[in-house]
ROVOPA-210014 format. One record per residue (C-alpha): y, z, x; residue in one letter. Coordinates in steps of 0.001 Angstrom, whole numbers, padded with zeros to 6 digits, always signed. Layout:
BEGIN
YZXA
...
***
This chain:
BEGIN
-002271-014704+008812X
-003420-010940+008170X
-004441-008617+005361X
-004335-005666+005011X
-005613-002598+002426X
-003708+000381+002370X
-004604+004179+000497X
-002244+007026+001088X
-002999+011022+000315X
-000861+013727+000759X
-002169+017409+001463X
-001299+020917+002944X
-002783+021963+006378X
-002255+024336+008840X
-001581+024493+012720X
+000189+026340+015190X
+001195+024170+018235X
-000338+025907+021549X
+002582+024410+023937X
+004956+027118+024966X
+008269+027628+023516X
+008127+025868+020552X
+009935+028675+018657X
+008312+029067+014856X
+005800+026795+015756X
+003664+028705+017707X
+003193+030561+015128X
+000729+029534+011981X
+002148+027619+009454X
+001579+025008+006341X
+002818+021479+006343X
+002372+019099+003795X
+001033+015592+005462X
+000711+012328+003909X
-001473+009896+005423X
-001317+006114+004884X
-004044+004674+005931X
-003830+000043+006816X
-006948-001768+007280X
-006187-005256+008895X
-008267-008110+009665X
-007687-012044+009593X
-010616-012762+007346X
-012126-012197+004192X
-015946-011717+002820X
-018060-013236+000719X
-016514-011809-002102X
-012771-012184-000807X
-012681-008426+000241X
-010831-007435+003890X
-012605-003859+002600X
-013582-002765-000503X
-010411-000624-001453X
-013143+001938-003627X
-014945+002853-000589X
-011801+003073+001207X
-010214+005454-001041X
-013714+007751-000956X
-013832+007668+002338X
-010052+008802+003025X
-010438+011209+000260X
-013368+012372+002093X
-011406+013146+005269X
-008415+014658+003684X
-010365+017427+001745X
-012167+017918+005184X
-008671+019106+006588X
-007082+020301+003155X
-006012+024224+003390X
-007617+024409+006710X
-005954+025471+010029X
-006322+022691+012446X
-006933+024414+015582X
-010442+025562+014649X
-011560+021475+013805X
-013425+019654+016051X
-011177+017685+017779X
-008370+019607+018155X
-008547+021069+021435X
-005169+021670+023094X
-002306+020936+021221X
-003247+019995+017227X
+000204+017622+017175X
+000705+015131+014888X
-000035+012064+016771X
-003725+013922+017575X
-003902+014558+013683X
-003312+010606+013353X
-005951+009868+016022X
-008653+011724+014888X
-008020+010886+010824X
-008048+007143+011965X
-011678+007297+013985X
-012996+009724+011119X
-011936+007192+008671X
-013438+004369+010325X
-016961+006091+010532X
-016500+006170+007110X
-016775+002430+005772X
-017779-000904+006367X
-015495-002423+009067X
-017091-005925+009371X
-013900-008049+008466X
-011220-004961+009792X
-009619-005362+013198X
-007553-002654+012746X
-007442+000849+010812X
-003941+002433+011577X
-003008+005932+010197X
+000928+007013+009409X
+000900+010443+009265X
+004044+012413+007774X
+004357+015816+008285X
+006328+017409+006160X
+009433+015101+005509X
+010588+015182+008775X
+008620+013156+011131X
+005949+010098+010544X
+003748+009376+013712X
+000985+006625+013773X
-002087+005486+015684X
-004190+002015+015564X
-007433+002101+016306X
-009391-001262+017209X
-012591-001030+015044X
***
């Protein structure tokens, strides 16, 4: 059996995507991305905790109003092409700097952008 925690935040960013062709896209522009973040682990602590869901929440609030009303391309990280699955990648490993992981397995990271697409990446803590 496995639990798991989950916080989500929504927030406006911006990007432009540096592949060619991409129409609009390569041009700046807002989107608004949620981001549901899923500890997971098969064990508890001492106090019955997977991860304590306060420090979660500060820790993904931290992160999001790192990114909020910023443009993507200029944050560490997001050399080359600032897509979504690279936006998923880098929230989940800043997130997991961010608290104590000593019961988590797993912190995965659904990002929507916009309403139009949700990517997701698991990272193995």
């Amino acid at each position: 059996m496995a639990y798991s925690v989950s916080v989500e935040r929504s927030f406006v960013a911006q990007h432009y995507l540096t592949v060619p062709d991409c129409g609009d896209e390569n041009e700046l522009h807002s989107h608004t991305y949620t981001a549901e973040t899923v500890a997971r682990g098969g064990s508890l602590d001492e106090h019955s905790y997977l991860i304590d869901v306060v420090e979660l929440e500060d820790t993904v609030e931290k992160v999001t109003d790192t990114y909020t009303d910023t443009t993507l391309n200029e944050a560490p990280g997001f050399e080359g092409n600032p897509s979504a699955e690279q936006f998923a990648r880098i929230f989940a490993l800043r997130v997991s700097e961010g608290v104590d992981t000593s019961e988590v397995e797993t912190i995965t990271v659904r990002m929507q952008e916009d309403d139009r697409a949700t990517v997701s990446y698991e990272h193995q803590v």
